[in-house]
C-alpha positions in Angstrom: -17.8 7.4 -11.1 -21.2 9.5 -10.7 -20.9 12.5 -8.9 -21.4 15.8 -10.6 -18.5 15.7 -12.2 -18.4 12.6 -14.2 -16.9 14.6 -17.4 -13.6 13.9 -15.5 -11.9 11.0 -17.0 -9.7 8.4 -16.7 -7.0 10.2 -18.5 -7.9 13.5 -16.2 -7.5 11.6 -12.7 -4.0 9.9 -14.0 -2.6 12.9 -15.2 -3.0 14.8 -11.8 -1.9 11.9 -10.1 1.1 11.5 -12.6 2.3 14.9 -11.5 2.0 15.0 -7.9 3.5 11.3 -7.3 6.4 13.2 -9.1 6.3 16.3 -6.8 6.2 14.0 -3.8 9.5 12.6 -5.3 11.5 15.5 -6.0 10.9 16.8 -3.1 11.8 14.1 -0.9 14.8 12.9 -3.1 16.1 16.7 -2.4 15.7 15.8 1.1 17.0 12.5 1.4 20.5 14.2 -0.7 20.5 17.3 1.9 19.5 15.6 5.3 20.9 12.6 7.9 19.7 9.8 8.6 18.9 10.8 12.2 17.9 14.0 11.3 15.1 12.3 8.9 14.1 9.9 11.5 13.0 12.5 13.8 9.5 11.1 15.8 6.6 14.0 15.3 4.0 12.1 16.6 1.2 9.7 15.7 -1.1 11.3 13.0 -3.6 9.8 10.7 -3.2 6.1 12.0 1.0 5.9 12.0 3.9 7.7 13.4 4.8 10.5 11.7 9.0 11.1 11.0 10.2 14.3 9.5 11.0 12.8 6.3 7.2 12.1 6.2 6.5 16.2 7.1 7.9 17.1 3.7 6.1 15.0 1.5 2.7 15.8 3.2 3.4 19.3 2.3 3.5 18.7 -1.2 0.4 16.7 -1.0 -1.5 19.6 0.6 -0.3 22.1 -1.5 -1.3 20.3 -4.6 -4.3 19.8 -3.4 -5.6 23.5 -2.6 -4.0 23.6 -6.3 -6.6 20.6 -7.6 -9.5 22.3 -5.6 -9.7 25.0 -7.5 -10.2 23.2 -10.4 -12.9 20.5 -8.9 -14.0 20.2 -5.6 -12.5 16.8 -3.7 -12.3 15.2 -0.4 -8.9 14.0 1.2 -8.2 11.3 3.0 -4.5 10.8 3.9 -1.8 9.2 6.4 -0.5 11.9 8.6 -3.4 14.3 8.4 -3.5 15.9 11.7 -6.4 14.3 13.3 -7.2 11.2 10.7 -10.5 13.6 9.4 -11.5 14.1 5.8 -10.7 17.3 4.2 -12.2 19.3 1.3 -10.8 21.6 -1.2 -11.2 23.6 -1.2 -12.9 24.3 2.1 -15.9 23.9 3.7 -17.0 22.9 0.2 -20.9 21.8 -0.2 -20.5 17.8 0.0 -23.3 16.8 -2.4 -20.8 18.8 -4.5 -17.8 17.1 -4.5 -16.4 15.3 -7.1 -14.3 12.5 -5.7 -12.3 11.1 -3.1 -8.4 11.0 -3.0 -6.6 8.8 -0.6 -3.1 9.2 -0.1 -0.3 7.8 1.4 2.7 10.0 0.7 5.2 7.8 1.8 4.6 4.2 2.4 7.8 2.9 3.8 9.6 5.9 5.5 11.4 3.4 7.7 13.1 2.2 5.3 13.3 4.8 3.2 14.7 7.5 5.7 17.9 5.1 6.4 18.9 4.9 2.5 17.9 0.9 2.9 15.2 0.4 0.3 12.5 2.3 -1.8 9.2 3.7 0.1 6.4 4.5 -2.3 3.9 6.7 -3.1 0.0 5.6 -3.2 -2.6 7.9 -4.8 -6.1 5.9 -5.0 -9.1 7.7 -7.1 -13.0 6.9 -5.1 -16.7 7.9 -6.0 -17.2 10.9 -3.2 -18.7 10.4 0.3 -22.0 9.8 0.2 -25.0 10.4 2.8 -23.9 8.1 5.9 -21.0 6.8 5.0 -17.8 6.3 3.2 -16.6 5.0 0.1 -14.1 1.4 0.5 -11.3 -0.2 -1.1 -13.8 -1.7 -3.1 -14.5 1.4 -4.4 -11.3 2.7 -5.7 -11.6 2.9 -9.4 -8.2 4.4 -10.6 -5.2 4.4 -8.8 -1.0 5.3 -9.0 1.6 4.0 -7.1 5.3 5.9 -7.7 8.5 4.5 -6.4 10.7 7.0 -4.0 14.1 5.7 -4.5 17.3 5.6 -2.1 19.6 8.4 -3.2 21.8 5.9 -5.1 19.3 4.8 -7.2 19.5 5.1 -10.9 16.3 3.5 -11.8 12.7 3.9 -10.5 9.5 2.9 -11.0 5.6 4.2 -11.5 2.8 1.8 -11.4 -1.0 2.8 -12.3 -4.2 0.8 -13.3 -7.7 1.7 -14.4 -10.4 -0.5 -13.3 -11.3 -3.7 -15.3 -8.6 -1.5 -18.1 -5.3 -3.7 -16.9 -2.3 -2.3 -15.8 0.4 -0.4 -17.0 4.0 0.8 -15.9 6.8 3.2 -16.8 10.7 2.5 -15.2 11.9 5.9 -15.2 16.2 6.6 -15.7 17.1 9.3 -13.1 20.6 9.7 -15.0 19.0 10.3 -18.2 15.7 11.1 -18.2 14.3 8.3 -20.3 10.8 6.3 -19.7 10.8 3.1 -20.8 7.5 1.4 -20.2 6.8 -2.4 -19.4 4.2 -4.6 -18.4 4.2 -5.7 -14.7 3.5 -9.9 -14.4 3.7 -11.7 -11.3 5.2 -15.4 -10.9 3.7 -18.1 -12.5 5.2 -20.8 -10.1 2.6 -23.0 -8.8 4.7 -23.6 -5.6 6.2 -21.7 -2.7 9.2 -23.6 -3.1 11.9 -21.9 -4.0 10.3 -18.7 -4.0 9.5 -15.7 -1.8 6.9 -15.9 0.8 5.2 -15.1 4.0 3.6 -13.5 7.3 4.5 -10.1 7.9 5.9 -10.1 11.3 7.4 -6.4 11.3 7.6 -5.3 14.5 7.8 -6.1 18.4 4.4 -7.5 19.8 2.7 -9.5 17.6 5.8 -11.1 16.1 5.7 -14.4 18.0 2.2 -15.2 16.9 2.8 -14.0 13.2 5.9 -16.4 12.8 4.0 -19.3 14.8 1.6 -19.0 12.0 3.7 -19.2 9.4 5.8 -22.0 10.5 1.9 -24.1 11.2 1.1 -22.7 7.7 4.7 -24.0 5.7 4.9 -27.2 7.7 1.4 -28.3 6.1 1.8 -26.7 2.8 5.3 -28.2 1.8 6.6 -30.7 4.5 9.5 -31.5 6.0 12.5 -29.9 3.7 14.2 -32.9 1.8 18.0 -31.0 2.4 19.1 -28.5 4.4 18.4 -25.6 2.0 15.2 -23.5 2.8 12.5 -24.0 1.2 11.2 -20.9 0.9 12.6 -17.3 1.2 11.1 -14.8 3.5 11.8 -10.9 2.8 10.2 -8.4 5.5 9.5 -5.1 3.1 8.1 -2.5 5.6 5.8 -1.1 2.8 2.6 -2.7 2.1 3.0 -0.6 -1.7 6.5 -2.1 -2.1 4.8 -5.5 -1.1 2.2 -5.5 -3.7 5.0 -4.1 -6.0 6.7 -7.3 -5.4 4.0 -9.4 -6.1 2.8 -7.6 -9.2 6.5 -8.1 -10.9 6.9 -11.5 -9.8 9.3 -11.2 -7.1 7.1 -12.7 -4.1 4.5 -15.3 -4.2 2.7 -15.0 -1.3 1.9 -12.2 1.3 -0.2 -12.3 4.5 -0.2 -9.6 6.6 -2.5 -10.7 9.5 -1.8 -8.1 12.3 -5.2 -7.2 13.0 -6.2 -10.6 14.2 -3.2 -11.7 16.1 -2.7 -10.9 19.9 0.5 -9.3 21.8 1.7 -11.4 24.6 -0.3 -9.3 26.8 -3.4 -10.6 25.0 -4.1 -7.3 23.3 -4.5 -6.7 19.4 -2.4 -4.1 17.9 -3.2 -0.8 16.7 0.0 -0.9 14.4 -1.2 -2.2 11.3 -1.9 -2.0 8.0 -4.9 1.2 7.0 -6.8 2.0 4.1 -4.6 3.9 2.7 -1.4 1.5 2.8 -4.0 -0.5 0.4 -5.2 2.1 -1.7 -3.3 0.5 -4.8 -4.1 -2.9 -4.2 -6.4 -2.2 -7.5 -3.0 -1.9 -9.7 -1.6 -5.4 -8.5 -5.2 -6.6 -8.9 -5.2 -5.4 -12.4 -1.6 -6.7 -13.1 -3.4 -10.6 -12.0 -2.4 -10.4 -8.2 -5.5 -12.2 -6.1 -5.6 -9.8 -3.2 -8.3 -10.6 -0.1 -8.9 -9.7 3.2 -8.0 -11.5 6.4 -10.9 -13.8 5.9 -10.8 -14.5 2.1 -13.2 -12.1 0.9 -12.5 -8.9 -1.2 -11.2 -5.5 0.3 -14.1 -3.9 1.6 -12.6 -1.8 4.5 -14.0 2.1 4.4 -11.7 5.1 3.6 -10.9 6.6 6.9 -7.1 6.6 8.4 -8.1 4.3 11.6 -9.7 1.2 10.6 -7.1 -2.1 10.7 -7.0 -4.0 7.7 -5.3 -7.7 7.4 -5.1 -8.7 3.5 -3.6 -11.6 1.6 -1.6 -11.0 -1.5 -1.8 -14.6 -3.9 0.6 -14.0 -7.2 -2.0 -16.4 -8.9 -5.5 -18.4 -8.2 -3.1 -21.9 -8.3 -1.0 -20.8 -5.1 -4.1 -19.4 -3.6 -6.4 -22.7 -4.2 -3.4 -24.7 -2.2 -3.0 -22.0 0.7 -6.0 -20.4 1.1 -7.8 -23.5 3.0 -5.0 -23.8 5.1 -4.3 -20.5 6.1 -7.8 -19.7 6.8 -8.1 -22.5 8.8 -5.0 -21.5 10.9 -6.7 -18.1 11.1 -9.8 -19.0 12.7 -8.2 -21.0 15.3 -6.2 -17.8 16.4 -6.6 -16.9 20.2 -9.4 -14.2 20.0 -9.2 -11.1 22.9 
């Protein structure tokens, strides 16, 4: 990255990223062991493009506490779910911009649904950018380094920690919470050259754009494989409210295929939805990248969507460029025939 402080390396930026992902899990595994449920799930409010539940309070106090830490060191922006307002921060404060040295973007938890109800894993997304620049933002595209941590239910022995440096592959660590012990391993998604049999499909999350979403996908599976041949599904769909724990999926070969369209499909009142997937719930799509994951946009092309905590982003998630060469025609065809507002 060039900025003034380009002596920061690789190494630097994974180290600092290393620790707080870990912060951000001790602190919210202490609260997940000492709270409810329904204490957790208490609403705060929308901030920084989602709603924000208390579970989601603690973790963003670790991520701003670390980060008036890191600022002393080097100056940085922040951009973050949850931030009161959706703005870009410094650190430390008021710092000259042509001075900064990078951008962070952070989603401390990415699946607190989930998460907060002892159901499945959230995780932790830390993405490393060149700093803002004169008139606008750095992108997804931009992202050169970037960590993704698992945040386990509390009875969970095992968890994970994800990271990848660009064009430098990818490389992960299964941490024992019992013991202590790392062992590493080496993430690769499916090989399978068909959706049969496998995991796959639309995200289709929530009330309101749900219909359309699973229209699609039926439109989508009927031309891709057919009429099944017994009554056994063909394909296996699993709804992981995490766009990290998606990616995650497909980078360890448990899903084939992920769409998450929500941006471009209506409600039944003819509206498009404002929840949706943000920068920062992509800001590790570099790690599955690096692992061999073909992730696009909406429309096919690469993730290009600016670092701010407002702007919608649909994206595609292909385990490998053989499933993508049979769906992608299709399914970009079924998108640009989608009702427009």
């Amino acid at each position: 990255m060039s900025s003034p402080h380009s002596q920061y390396d690789s190494a630097y930026f994974l180290q600092h990223l290393r620790t707080l992902a870990l912060a951000i899990r001790s602190s919210v595994g202490t609260t997940l062991r000492e709270s409810p449920p329904d204490a957790l799930a208490a609403m705060r409010g929308e901030r920084g493009g989602d709603m924000i539940y208390q579970l989601d309070e603690h973790a963003e106090e670790v991520l701003l506490d670390y980060c008036v830490h890191w600022g002393q060191e080097v100056p940085f922006a922040l951009v973050a779910e949850g931030i009161e307002s959706g703005a870009m921060f410094s650190f430390p404060p008021h710092s000259d911009p042509s001075r900064l040295a990078f951008t962070l973007i952070a989603d401390p938890i990415d699946g607190t649904r989930g998460l907060m109800y002892g159901k499945r894993s959230a995780w932790t997304l830390l993405g490393i950018a060149p700093p803002p620049a004169p008139g606008g933002l750095p992108t997804l595209a931009d992202i050169q380094i970037a960590l993704q941590g698992e945040l386990p239910t509390p009875r969970a022995a095992l968890t994970d920690m994800v990271w990848a440096v660009r064009g430098a592959g990818v490389q992960a660590e299964t941490h024992d919470l019992r013991t202590g012990e790392s062992i590493r391993f080496t993430p690769h998604p499916s090989g399978a050259t068909t959706l049969v049999g496998g995991f796959a499909g639309v995200v289709k999350f929530f009330p309101g754009t749900k219909a359309g979403a699973v229209q699609l996908e039926e439109q989508l599976f009927d031309e891709l494989l057919g009429p099944p041949s017994t009554n056994s599904p063909q394909v296996f769909d699993d709804e992981y409210i995490s766009s990290g724990g998606q990616l995650y999926e497909l980078m360890v070969g448990h899903d084939r295929f992920i769409a998450d369209l929500r941006p471009l499909l209506l409600d039944k009142t003819g509206r498009k939805t404002g929840l949706c997937a943000h920068p920062y719930d992509l800001s590790t799509a570099l790690v599955a990248q690096e692992a061999g994951v073909i992730v696009t946009d909406g429309t096919g092309n690469p993730l290009s969507a600016p670092l701010d905590t407002t702007t919608p982003v649909a994206w595609i998630g292909y385990a490998n460029a053989e499933l993508r060469q049979q769906i992608e025609p299709v399914l970009l065809r079924l998108v640009d025939a989608l009702p427009r507002s």
